[in-house]
DSSP file (Angstrom, degrees, kcal/mol; ACC not computed):
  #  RESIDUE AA STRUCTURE BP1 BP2  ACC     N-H-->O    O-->H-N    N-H-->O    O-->H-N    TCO  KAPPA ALPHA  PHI   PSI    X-CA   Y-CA   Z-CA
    1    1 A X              0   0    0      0, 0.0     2,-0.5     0, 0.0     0, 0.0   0.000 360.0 360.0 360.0 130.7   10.5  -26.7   12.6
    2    2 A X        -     0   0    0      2,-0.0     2,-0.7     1,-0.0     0, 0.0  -0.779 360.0-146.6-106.6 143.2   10.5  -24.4    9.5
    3    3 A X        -     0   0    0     -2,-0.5     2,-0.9     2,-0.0    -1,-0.0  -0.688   5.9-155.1 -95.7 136.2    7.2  -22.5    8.7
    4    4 A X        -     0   0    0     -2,-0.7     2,-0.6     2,-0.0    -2,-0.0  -0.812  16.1-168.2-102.9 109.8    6.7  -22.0    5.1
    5    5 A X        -     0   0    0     -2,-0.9     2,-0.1     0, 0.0    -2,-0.0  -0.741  17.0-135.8 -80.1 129.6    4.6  -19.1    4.7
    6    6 A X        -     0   0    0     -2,-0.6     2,-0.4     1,-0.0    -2,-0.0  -0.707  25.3-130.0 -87.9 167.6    2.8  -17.8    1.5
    7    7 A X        -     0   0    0     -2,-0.1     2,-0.6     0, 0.0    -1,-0.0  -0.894  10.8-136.3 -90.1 120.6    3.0  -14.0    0.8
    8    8 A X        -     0   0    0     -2,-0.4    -2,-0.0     3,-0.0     0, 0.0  -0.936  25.2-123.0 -90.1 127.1   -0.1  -11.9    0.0
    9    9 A X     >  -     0   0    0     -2,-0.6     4,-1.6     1,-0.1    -1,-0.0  -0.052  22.9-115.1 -41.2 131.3    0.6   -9.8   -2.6
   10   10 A X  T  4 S+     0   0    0      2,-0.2     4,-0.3     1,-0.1    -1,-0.1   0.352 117.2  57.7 -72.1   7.1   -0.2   -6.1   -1.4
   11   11 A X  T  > S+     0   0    0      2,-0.1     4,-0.8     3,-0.1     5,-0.4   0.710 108.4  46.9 -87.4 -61.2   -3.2   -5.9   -4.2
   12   12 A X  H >> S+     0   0    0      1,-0.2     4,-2.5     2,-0.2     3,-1.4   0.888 112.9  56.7 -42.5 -51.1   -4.9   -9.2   -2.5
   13   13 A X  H 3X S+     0   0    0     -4,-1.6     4,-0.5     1,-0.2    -1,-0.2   0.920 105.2  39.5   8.5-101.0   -4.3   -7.3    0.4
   14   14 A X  H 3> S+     0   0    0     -4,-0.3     4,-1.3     2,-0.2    -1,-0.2   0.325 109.1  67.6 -65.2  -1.1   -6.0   -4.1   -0.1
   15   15 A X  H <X S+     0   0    0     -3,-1.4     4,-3.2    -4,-0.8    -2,-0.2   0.775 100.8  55.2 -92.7 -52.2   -9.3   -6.3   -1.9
   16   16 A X  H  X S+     0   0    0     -4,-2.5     4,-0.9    -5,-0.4    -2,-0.2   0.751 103.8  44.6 -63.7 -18.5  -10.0   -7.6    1.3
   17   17 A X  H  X S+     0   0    0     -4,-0.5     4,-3.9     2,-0.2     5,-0.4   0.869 112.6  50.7 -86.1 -25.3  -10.2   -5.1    2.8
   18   18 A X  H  < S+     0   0    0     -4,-1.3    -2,-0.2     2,-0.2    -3,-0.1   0.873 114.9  48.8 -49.6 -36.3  -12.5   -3.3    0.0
   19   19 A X  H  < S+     0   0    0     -4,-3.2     4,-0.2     1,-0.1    -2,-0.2   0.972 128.7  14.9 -65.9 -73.5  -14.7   -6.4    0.0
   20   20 A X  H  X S+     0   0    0     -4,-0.9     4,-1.7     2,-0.2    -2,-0.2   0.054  89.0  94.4-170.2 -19.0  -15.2   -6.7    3.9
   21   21 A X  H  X S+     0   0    0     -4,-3.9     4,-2.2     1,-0.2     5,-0.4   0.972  89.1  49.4 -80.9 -51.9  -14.2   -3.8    5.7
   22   22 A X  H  > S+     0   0    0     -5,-0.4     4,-1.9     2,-0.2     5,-0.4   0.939 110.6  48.1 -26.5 -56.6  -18.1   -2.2    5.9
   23   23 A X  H >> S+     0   0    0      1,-0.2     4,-3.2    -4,-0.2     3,-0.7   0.983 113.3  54.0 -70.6 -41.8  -19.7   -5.2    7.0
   24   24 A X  H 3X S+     0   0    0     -4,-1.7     4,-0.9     1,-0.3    -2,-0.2   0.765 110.9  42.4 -34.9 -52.5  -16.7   -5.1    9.6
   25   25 A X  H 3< S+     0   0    0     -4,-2.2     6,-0.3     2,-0.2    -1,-0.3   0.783 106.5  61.7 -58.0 -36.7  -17.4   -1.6   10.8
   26   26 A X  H X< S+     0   0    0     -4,-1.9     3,-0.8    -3,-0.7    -2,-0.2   0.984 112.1  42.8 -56.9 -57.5  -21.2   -2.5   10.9
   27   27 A X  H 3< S+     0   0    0     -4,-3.2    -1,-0.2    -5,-0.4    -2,-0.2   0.661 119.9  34.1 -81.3  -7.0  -20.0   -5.1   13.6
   28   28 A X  T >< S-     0   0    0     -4,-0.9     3,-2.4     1,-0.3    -1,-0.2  -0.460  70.9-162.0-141.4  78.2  -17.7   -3.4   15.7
   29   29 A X  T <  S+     0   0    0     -3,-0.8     2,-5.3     1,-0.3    -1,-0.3   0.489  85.0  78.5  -8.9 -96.5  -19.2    0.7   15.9
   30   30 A X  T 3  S+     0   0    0      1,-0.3    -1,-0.3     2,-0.1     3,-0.2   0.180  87.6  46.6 -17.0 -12.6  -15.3    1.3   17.2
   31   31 A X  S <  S+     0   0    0     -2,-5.3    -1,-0.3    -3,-2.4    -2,-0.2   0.092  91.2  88.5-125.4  14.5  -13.8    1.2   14.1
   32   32 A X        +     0   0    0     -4,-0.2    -1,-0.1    -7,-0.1    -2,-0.1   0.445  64.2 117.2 -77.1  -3.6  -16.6    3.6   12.7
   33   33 A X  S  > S-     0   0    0     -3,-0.2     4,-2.5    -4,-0.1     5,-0.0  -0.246  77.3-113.7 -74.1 165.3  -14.6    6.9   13.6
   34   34 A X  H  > S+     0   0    0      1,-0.2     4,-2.4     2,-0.2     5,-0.2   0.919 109.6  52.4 -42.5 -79.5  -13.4    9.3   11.3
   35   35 A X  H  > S+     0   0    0      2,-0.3     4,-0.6     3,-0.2    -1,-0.2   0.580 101.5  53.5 -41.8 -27.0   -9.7    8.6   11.9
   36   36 A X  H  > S+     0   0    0      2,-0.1     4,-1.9     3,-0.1    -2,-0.2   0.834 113.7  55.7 -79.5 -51.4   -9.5    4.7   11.4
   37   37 A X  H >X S+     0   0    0     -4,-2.5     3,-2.4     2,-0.2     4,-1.3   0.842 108.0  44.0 -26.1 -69.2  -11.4    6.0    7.8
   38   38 A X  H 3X S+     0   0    0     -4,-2.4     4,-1.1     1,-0.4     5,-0.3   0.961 114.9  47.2 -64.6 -67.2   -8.8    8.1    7.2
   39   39 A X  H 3X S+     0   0    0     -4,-0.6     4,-0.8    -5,-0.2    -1,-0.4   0.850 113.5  50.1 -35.0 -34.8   -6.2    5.4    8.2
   40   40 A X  H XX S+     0   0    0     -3,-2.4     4,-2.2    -4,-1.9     3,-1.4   0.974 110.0  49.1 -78.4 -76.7   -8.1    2.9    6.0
   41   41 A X  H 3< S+     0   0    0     -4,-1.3    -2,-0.2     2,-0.2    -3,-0.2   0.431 110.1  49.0 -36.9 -10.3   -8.2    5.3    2.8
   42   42 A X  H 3< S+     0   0    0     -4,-1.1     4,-0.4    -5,-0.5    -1,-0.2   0.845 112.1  51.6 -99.6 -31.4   -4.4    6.2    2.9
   43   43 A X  H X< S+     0   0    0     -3,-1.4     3,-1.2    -4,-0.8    -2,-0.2   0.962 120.1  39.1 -95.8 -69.9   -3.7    2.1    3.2
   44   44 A X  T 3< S+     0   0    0     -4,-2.2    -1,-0.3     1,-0.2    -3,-0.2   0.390 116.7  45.9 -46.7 -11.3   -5.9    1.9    0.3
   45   45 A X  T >  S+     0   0    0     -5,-0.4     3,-1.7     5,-0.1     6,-0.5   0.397  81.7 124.9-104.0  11.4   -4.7    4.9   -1.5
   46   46 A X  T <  S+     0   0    0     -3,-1.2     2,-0.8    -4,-0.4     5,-0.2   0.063  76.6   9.9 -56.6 177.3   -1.2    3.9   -0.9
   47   47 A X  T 3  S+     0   0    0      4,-0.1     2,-0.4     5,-0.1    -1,-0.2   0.370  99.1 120.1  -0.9  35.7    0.9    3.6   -4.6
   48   48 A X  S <> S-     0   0    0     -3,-1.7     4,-0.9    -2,-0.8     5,-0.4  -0.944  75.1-128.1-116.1 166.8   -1.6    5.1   -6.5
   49   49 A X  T  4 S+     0   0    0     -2,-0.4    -2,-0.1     1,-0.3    -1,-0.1   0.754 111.3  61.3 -59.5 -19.6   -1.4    8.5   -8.6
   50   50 A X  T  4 S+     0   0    0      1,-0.2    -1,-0.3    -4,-0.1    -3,-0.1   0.969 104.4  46.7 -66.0 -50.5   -4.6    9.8   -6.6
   51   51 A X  T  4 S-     0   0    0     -6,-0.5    -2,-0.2    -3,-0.4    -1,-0.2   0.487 135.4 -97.9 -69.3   0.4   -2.5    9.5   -3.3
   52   52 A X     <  -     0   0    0     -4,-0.9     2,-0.5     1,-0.3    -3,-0.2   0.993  53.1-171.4  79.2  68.2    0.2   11.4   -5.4
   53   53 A X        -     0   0    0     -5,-0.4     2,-0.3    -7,-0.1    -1,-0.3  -0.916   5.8-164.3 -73.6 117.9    2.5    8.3   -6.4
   54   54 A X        -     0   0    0     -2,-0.5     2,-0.7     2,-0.0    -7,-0.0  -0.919   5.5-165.2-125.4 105.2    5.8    9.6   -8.2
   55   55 A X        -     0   0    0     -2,-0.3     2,-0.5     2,-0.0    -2,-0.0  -0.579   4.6-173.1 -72.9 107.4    7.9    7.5  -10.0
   56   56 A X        -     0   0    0     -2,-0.7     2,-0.6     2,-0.0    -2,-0.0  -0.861   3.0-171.2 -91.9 136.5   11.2    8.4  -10.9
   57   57 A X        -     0   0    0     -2,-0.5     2,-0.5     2,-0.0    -2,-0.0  -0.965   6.3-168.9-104.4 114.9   13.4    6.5  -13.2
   58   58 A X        -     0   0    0     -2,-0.6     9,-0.2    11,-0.0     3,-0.1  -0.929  22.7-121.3-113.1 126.0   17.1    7.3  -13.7
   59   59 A X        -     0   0    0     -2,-0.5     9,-0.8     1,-0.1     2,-0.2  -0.082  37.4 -94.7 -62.6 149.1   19.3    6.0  -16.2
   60   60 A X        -     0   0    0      7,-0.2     7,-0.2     5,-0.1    -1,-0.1  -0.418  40.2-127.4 -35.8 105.5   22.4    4.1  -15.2
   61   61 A X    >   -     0   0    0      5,-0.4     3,-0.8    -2,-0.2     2,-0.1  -0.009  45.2 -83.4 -59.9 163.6   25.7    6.7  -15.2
   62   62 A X  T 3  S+     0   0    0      1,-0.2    -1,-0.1     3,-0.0     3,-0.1  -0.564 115.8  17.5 -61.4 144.7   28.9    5.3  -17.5
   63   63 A X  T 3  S+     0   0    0      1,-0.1     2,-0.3    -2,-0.1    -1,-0.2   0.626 101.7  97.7  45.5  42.2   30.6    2.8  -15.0
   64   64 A X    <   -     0   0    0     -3,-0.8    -1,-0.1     1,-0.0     3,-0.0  -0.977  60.1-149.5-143.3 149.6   28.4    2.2  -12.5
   65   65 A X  S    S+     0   0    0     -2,-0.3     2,-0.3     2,-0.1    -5,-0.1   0.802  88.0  50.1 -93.2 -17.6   26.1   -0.6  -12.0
   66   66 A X  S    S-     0   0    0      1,-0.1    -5,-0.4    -7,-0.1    -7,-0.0  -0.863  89.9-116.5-127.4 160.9   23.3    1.5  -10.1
   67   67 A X        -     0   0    0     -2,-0.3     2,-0.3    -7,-0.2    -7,-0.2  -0.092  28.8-161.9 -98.2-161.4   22.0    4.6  -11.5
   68   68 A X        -     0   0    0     -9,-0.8     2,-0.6     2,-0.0    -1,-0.0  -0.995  21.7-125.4-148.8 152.5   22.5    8.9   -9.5
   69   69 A X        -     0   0    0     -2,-0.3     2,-0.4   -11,-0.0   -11,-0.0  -0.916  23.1-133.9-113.1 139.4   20.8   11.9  -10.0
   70   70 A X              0   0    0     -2,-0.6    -2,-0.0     1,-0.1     0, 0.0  -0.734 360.0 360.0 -81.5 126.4   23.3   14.9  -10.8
   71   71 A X              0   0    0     -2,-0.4    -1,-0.1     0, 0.0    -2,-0.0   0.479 360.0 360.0-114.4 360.0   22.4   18.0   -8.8
């Protein structure tokens, strides 16, 4: 039997929990500590420029299909 599974997108993701995780904490105190916050906020600050997302892009070298950085 094959499962087909859809993928949620890691924005869809992270809305659900913006929508929903408060009323969630409301209903189970345990997840009110300091540290699941902290945990929560990095999982929601994940690939953005506030959480210090850095992209680099490096161009392709001559004869090679993938690109290098020269040190």
């Amino acid at each position: 039997m094959a499962h087909n599974r859809q993928r949620v997108d890691k924005d869809t993701f992270k809305q659900i929990f913006r929508d929903h995780w408060g009323p969630f904490q409301q209903r189970h105190p345990r997840y009110q500590g300091r540290h699941v916050q902290a945990v929560i906020d990095k999982m929601l600050g994940c690939g953005t420029l506030e959480a210090g997302l850095y992209h680099v892009s490096v161009p392709a070298l001559p004869g090679r299909e993938t690109g290098g950085v020269q040190l």
